[in-house]
C-alpha positions as CSV (number, residue, x, y, z in Angstrom):
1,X,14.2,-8.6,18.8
2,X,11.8,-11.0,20.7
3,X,9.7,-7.9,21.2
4,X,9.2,-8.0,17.0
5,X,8.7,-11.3,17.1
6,X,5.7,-11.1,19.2
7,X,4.2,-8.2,17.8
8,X,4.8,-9.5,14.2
9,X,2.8,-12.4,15.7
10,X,0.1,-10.4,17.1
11,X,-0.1,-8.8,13.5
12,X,-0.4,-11.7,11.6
13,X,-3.3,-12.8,13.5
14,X,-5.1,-9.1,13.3
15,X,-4.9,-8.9,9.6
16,X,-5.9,-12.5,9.2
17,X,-8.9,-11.8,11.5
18,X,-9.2,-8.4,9.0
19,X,-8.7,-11.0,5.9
20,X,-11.9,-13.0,7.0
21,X,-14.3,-10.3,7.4
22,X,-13.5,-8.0,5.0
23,X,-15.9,-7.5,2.0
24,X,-13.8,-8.4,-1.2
25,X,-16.2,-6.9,-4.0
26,X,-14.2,-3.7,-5.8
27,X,-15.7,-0.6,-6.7
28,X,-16.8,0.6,-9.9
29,X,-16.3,4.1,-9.5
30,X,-13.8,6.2,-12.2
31,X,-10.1,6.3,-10.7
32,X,-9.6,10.4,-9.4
33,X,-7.8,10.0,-6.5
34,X,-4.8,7.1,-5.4
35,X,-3.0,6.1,-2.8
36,X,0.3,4.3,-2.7
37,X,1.7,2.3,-0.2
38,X,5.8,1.3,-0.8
39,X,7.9,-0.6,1.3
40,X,11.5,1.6,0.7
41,X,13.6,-1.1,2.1
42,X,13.1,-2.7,-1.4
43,X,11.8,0.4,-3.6
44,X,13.0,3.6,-3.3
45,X,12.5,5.1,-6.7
46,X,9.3,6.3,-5.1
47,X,9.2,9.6,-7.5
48,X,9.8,8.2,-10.5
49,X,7.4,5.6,-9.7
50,X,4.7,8.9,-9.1
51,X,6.1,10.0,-12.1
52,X,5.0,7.2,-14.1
53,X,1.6,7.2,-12.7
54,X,1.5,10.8,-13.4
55,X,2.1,9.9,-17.4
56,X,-1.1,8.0,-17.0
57,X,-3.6,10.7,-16.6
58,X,-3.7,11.2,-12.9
59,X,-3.4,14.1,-11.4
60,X,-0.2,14.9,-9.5
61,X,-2.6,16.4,-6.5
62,X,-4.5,13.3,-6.1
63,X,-1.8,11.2,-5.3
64,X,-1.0,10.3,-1.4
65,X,1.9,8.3,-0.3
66,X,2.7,6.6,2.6
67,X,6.2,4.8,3.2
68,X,7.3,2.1,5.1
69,X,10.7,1.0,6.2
70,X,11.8,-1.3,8.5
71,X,14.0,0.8,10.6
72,X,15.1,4.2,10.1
73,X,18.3,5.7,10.6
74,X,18.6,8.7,13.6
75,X,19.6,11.4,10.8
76,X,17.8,9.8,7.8
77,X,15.3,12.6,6.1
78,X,12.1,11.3,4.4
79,X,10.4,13.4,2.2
80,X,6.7,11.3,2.7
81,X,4.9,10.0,5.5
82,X,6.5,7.2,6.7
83,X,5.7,4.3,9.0
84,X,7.8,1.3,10.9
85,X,6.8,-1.2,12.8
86,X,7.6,0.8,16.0
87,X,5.2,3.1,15.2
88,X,2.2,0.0,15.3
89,X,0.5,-1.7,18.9
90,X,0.8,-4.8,19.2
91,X,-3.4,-4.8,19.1
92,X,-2.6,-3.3,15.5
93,X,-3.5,0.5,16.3
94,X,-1.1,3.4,15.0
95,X,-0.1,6.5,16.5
96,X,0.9,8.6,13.7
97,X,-2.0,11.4,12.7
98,X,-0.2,11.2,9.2
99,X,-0.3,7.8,8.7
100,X,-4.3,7.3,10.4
101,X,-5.3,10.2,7.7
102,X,-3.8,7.9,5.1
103,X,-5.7,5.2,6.7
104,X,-9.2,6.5,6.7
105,X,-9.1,8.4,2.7
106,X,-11.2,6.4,0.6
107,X,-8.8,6.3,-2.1
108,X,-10.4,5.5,-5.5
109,X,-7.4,3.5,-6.0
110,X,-4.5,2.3,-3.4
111,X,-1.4,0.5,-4.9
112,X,0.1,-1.7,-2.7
113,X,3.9,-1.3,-3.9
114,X,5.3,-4.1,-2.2
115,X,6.3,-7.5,-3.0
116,X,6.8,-9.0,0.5
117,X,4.2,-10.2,3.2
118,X,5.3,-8.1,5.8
119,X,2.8,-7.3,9.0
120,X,2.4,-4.2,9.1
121,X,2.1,-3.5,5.5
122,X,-0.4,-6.0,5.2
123,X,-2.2,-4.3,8.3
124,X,-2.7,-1.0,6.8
125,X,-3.2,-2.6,3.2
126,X,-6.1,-4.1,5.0
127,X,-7.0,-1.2,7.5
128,X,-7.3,1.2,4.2
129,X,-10.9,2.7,3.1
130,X,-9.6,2.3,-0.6
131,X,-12.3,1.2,-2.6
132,X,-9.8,-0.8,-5.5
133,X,-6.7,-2.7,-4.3
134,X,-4.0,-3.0,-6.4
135,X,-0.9,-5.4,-6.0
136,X,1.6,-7.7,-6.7
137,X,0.8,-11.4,-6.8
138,X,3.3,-12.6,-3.9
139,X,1.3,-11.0,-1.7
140,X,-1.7,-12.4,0.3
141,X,-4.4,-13.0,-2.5
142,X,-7.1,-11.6,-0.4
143,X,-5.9,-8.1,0.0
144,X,-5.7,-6.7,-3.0
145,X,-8.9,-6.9,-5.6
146,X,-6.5,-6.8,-8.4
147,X,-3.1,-8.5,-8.8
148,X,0.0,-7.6,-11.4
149,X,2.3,-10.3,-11.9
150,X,6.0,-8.8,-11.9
151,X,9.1,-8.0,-10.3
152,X,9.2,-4.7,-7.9
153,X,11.9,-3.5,-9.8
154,X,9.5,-3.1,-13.4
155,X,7.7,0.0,-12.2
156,X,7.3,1.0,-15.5
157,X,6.4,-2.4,-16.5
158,X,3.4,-2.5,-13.3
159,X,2.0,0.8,-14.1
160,X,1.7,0.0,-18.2
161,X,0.0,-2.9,-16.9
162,X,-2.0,-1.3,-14.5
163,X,-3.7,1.4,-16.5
164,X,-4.4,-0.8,-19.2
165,X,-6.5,-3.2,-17.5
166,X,-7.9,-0.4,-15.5
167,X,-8.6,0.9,-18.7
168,X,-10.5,-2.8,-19.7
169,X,-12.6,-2.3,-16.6
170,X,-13.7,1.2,-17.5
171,X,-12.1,2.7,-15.1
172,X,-10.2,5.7,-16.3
């Protein structure tokens, strides 16, 4: 517990550090290939979710995601790559190949499915090589390039949103 604490600490302060540096101009490059981060301990209509973005144009291949949950049970089975905070330093490096591959692909577009500032998804929101950001407006501001107003819940409602205003900025 006071382990978390610190480490949540230690986080916070990487990211903002990340935050401060980080270049905040979007690409203009045509969406191909996406990336989607969700936290599962308040989203796990993760496949429909795909599903939805799938309606959209985008091709079921080009679509990575990466899950995080804040703890997992001993006999739990998750289909994706998945990350918890045990699985991050407390100097912010991860040590899951899976997770680092996610990490490093310069996704055309990485949605940020998550409606809570939370460390570590903040840390690889800001860690990720994505060249356009996507995500909900009670998160950090400087994270994502592009911010939907609305509840977790309204995936449907987020990715209608999303694709017509990526469709504004000419890019699909």
């Amino acid at each position: 517990m006071f382990y978390n604490i610190i480490k949540n600490f230690f986080l916070k302060k990487n990211v903002t550090k990340r935050l401060a540096t980080q270049n905040s101009s979007g690409s203009n490059d045509k969406v191909l290939t996406v990336g989607v981060l969700v936290d599962e301990s308040y989203f796990s209509e993760t496949d429909q979710l795909v599903e939805r973005i799938v309606s959209q144009g985008i091709d079921a291949n080009n679509i990575s995601i990466l899950v995080y949950k804040d703890k997992i049970k001993k006999k739990e089975v998750i289909n994706e790559p998945f990350l918890s905070l045990k699985n991050i330093s407390l100097s912010g490096e991860i040590n899951k190949k899976e997770v680092n591959d996610f990490i490093e692909t310069p996704f055309d577009l990485l949605i940020n499915y998550y409606d809570v500032n939370k460390s570590g998804l903040l840390l690889l929101s800001t860690k990720s090589k994505a060249k356009f950001k996507v995500g909900f407006d009670t998160v950090d501001k400087r994270v994502n390039h592009f911010i939907i107003k609305t509840l977790v819940e309204n995936f449907n409602e987020f990715v209608l949103e999303l694709f017509k205003y990526l469709k504004i900025l000419n890019k699909i």
